[in-house]
C-alpha positions, 0 to 999 in steps of 0.5 A, a space after each residue: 500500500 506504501 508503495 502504491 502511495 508512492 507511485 501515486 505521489 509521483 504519478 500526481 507529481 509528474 502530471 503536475 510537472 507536466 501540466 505547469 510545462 504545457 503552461 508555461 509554454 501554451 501562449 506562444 505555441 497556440 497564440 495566432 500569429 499574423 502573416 507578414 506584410 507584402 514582401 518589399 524593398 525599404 532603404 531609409 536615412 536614420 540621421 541623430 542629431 547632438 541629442 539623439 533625435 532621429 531624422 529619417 529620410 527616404 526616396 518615399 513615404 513607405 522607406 521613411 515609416 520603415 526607417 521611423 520603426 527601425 529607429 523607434 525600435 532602438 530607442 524602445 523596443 519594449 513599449 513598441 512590444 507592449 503596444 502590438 501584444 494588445 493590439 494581439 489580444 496578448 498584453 496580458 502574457 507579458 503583465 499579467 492582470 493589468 494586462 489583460 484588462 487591455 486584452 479584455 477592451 480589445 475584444 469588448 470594442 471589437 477593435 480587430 474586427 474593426 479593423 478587417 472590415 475597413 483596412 482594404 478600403 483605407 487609401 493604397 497609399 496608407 496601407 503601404 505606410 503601415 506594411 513599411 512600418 510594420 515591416 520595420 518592426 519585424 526587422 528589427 525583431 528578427 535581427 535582436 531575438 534576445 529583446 522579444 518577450 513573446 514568442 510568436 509575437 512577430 510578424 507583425 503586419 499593416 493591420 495589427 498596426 492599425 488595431 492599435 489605432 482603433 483600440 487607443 483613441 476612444 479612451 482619449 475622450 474617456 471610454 475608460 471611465 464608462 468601461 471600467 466602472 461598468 465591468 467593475 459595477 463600480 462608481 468610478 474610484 476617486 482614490 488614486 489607485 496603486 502604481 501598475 507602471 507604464 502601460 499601452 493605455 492610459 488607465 487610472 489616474 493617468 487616464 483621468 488627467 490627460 491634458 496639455 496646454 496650446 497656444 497660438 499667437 498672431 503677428 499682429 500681436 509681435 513687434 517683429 510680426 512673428 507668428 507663434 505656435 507652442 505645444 505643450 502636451 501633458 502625457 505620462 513620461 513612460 509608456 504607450 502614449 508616451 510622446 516619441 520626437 522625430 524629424 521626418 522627410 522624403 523626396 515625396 514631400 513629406 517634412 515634418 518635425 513632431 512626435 508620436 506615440 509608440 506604434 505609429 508610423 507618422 506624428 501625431 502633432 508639431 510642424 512641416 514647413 508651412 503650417 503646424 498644430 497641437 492637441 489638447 484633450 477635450 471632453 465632449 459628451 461622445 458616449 452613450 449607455 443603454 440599459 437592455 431588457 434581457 432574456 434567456 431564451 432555451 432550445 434544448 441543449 442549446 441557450 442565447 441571450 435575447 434582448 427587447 428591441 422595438 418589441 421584438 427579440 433579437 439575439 445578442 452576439 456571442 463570442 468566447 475569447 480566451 485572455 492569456 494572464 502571466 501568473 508568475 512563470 505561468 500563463 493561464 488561459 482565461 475564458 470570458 464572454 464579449 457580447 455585442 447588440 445593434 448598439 454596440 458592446 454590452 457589458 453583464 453586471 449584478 445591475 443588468 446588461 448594459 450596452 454602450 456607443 461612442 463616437 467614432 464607433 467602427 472607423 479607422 479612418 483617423 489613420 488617413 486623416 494624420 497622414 494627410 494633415 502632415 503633408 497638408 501645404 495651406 490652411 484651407 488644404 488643412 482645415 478641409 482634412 479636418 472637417 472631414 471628421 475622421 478624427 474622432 476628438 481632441 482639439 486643435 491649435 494651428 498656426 501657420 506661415 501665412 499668419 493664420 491662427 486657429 481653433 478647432 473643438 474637434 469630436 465625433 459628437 453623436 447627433 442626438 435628438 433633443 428630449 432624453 437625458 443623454 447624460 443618464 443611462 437611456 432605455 435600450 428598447 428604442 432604436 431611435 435612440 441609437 444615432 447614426 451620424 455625427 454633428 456636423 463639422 461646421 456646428 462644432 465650436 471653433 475661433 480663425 483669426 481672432 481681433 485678439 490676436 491669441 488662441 489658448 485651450 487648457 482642457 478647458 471648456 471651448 468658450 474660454 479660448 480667446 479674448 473676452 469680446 471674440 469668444 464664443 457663447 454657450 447658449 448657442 449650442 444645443 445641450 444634447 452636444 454635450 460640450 463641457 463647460 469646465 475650467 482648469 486652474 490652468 486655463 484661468 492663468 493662461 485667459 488672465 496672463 494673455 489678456 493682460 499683456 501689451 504685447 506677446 513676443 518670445 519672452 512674454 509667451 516663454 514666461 507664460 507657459 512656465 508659470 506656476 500661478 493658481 488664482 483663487 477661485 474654483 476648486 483651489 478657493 473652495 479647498 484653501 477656504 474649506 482649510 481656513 474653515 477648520 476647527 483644528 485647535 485640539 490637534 497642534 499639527 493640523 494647527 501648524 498646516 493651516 496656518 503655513 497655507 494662509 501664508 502661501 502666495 500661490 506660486 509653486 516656484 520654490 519659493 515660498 515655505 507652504 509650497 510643497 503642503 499647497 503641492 500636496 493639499 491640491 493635487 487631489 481636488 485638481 483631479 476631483 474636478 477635472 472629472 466631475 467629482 466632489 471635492 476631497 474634503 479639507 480635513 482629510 487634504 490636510 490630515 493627509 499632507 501634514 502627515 505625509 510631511 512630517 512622517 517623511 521630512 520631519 517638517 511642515 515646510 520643505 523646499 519645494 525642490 527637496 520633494 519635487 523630482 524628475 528621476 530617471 535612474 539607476 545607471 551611469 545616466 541617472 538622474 535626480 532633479 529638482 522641479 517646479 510648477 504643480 498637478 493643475 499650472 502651466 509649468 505642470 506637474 500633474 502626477 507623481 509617485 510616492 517614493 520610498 525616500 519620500 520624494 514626489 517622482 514625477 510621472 505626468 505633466 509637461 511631456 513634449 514642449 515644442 515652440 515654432 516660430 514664422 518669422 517674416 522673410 525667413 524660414 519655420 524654427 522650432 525648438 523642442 524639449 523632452 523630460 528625459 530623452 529620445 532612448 526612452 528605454 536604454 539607460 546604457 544610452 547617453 541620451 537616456 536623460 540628456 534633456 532632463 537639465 535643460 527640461 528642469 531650468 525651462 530651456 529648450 534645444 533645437 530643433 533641426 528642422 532643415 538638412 544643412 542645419 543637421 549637418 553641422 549637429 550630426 551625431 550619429 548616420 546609419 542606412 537601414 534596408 529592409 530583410 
């Protein structure tokens, strides 16, 4: 008997064995591979310039989005992997749980079967700049197998390059916010939740805080008749929607100096020679939840779900997906049901079923639209690629050699019929509640050539874009439109600086951008007052904080000693109302903040400097910087980690900050800065975080837009051919 239980325990030992092998190595043996891209022939110019900046030249279009993948590979291979195992299905493979949340979006928007139905119809010429870059991608892949983290994960082709399109845009304009929640059958979480690094979309509190600033500056407002456009993008400092500088150009006609994201064979926003814009995120009503009335319907062995559709039945699409989730060694096949209706997704929860449309719903046709607007030569050449609404949000900033200036509150908003609360969860039943076309181009708000003189957008709403007499009215636009009305503290500062100044040259426009102002209103009066309001006598740290921050002068430069409480105490209520929410209470932003102080610094009043950080790190290219500004000023600060030292690392806020400049009689400049550099993931690269010391002093590097330029500021030049 003994013997038997021995034999049993090896026998169980081994199947365990071989059950934990067969996990380990089923995701790459049965993950379905994509077949490669039409074979073809791929030569591009990779030039680096003083900071590690690559400018791709080729003969065409298709050799320079070979030559962007070569060179985005070397600078992070491992963001570029992340970015096409979700458009995979496979993120979860590499990051585990986090990951397959991703994986799980995939197939609940059927960003995939988007994609099938519509690449063939994409122009030729789009199509070959996807097969080029991907065709780099898989270059790069087979020539550093050490560097692959899936198998079977290449090749890549045209398509999958496309699904990452299709998959991350919605969650510009907060498809997340409605997603999450929904699976979850949460409200969604106010607390910011624990760090998961940096991931192909943005999620949490960095998808709640997607912002920037832009401005754009007509000659008439120069002395020396410049036209002026500034970028300042807010995205995470790491990941997929990490911003990625570049130079690219061809003899096709294509010229352009930008940056983009992870995936992406063309920028996204800076300068050709003649015109240039940037985005800011906006916040337009463009998605709709329905709430279905479902039934089990059973014949048989066999059961579908049905839902109630203008009194009728009709069976909801069923699909199985399996989503490979990375538990330690191990990779578990995980089964779970995607459901779709005449609507769009549906999502189960205890509460019901409910289905959900956005704007931009089963479109790809954004991946033209970008293509277009960088070989764009006038601003009527422009403006019409716009109008055609294939991008589905963000708005635009332009400026251009001609001195015109602009403003675009870009949305794929739904065209709803006036009556039903579009805000709340509509009734599923009635089909004349499923929309099917946009509100027209030319019904959205926009500002050309202001009298002003001056174009902002701070995430702010688009009735607080220029000076007060050129601005646009509210009550014009239906409320079925959804266009948001709220301000940032961000937007106060840039509407009061703008309008204040006589004249706004280099200098002014410079000092503008970097400021680190709050005014007193909204939310930032409200939690100060709150603060004030306090009864704290019985607890003498509370005492001590509330009255560091009654002597604050609402400047985050450094400069004052309630500069890292205010940093602390308002960064909660900045993304409270950002988003809609209540405001953190004011006992709780101190009795947090004066705790963190004092448990980490021993003192209500460290220098700024002391707890705010750019790092980047360990290595010979660490670094450990002091930074200014806060999580809602211009000069921004947006999110930060939590170190084990105490420190605020940050990880959010001013990103890619370009100035672009047409001078009359003279050709475009710009000047361009980045928190660290352009070899986003090689810390054994000097250009690992080369910028950082310009980054944190405000100063800017060049930008060499013009070949004779980069010549004389090569570093590196290397040719790339296709395998």
């Amino acid at each position: 008997m003994r013997k038997f239980a021995v034999w049993l325990g090896l026998a169980l030992l081994a199947l365990v064995g071989v059950v934990t092998i067969a996990l380990m190595a089923w995701e790459p043996t049965f993950a379905e591979t994509s077949a490669p891209p039409p074979k073809a022939r791929y030569t591009a110019e990779i030039i680096r310039d003083e900071w590690g900046v690559p400018h791709i030249h080729g003969k065409r279009d298709v050799d320079v989005a070979y030559g962007v993948a070569i060179a985005h590979s070397q600078d992070d291979f491992s963001t570029l992997q992340d970015v096409i195992a979700m458009t995979r299905g496979r993120y979860g493979a590499i990051a585990g749980e986090d990951g397959a949340a991703f994986d799980y979006a995939l197939h609940l928007l059927g960003a995939r079967e988007t994609v099938e139905r519509h690449y063939a119809a994409l122009p030729a010429d789009v199509r070959g700049l996807l097969d080029a870059y991907a065709t780099g991608l898989n270059d790069y892949a087979a020539d550093h197998p050490r560097e692959v983290k899936l198998g079977n994960l290449f090749p890549v082709n045209g398509q999958d390059v496309a699904t990452g399109f299709a998959l991350r845009q919605p969650f510009f304009f907060g498809l997340g916010d409605t997603i999450g929640p929904l699976v979850k059958n949460t409200e969604a979480d106010p607390e910011p939740g624990r760090p998961t690094g940096p991931t192909p979309l943005p999620t949490g509190e960095e998808a709640q805080n997607l912002g920037s600033n832009a401005f754009a500056i007509a000659p008439s407002r120069d002395p020396d008749g410049v036209t002026r456009l500034v970028s300042n993008s807010h995205q995470p400092w790491r990941g997929g929607v990490a911003w990625y500088e570049m130079v690219v150009e061809s003899d096709e006609g294509w010229h352009f100096a930008g940056a983009n994201f992870p995936g992406s064979p063309f920028p996204f926003l800076g300068h050709n020679e003649t015109l240039g814009w940037t985005n800011t995120v906006n916040h337009p009503d463009m998605v709709d939840v329905y709430e279905l009335t479902v039934t089990k319907e059973v014949s048989g062995a066999d059961q579908r779900w049905m839902y109630q559709l203008d009194g009728k039945w009709l069976p909801l699409e069923h699909e199985v997906v399996t989503l490979p989730v990375r538990f330690g060694p191990l990779v578990l096949p995980i089964r779970r049901d995607v459901y779709r209706s005449q609507h769009g997704p549906v999502i189960h929860n205890d509460k019901g079923w409910f289905a959900i449309r956005y704007g931009g719903i089963d479109s790809i046709d954004q991946l033209d639209a970008y293509y277009r607007l960088n070989k764009a030569k006038d601003f009527a050449e422009w403006k019409a690629i716009l109008a055609e609404q294939k991008i589905p949000s963000t708005n635009f900033v332009y400026a251009d050699a001609a001195g015109n200036i602009a403003y675009f509150y870009n949305a794929a908003i739904p065209q709803r019929q006036a009556g039903p609360n579009w805000r709340h969860v509509l009734p599923g039943n009635d089909s004349s509640l499923i929309w099917n076309s946009l509100v027209p181009f030319s019904s959205l708000p926009q500002y050309v050539n202001p009298k002003s003189g001056w174009l902002f957008n701070s995430n702010n709403n688009p009735f607080v874009a220029t000076g007060a007499t050129d601005n646009l009215r509210p009550e014009d636009f239906p409320a079925e439109m959804g266009i948001e009305t709220k301000m940032t503290n961000r937007a106060y500062r840039a509407f009061k600086l703008l309008s204040e100044a006589n004249v706004i040259d280099r200098p002014t426009l410079e000092r503008i951008k970097y400021d680190t102002g709050w005014e007193d209103t909204d939310y930032v009066k409200q939690t100060l007052d709150g603060i004030a309001a306090l009864d704290v006598a019985s607890d003498p740290v509370l005492r001590e904080g509330q009255q560091l921050l009654g002597q604050w002068d609402f400047q985050s430069d450094g400069k004052n000693r309630a500069d890292a409480l205010a940093l602390l105490v308002l960064r909660k209520p900045m993304g409270d109302s950002y988003n809609g929410r209540a405001l953190t209470p004011p006992r709780w932003l101190l009795t947090f903040a004066t705790t963190y102080l004092m448990d980490n610094f021993g003192r209500l009043d460290p220098p700024l400097e002391d707890i705010l950080r750019v790092r980047r790190g360990p290595g010979d290219y660490a670094v450990d910087l002091p930074m200014d500004g806060g999580s809602d000023t211009l000069r921004a600060a947006t999110l930060w980690d939590y170190d084990a030292d105490g420190k605020l690392s940050v990880r959010h806020g001013d990103s890619f900050v370009m100035f672009v400049e047409w001078a009359p009689g003279k050709r475009v400049s710009s000047q361009s800065i980045m928190p660290f550099g352009a070899a986003t993931t090689r810390p054994g690269n000097v250009h690992y975080t080369d910028q950082a010391a310009l980054f944190v002093e405000h100063k800017l590097k060049p930008v060499h837009f013009w070949r004779e330029d980069l010549a004389a500021n090569t570093d590196n030049r290397q040719v790339v051919t296709s395998r």
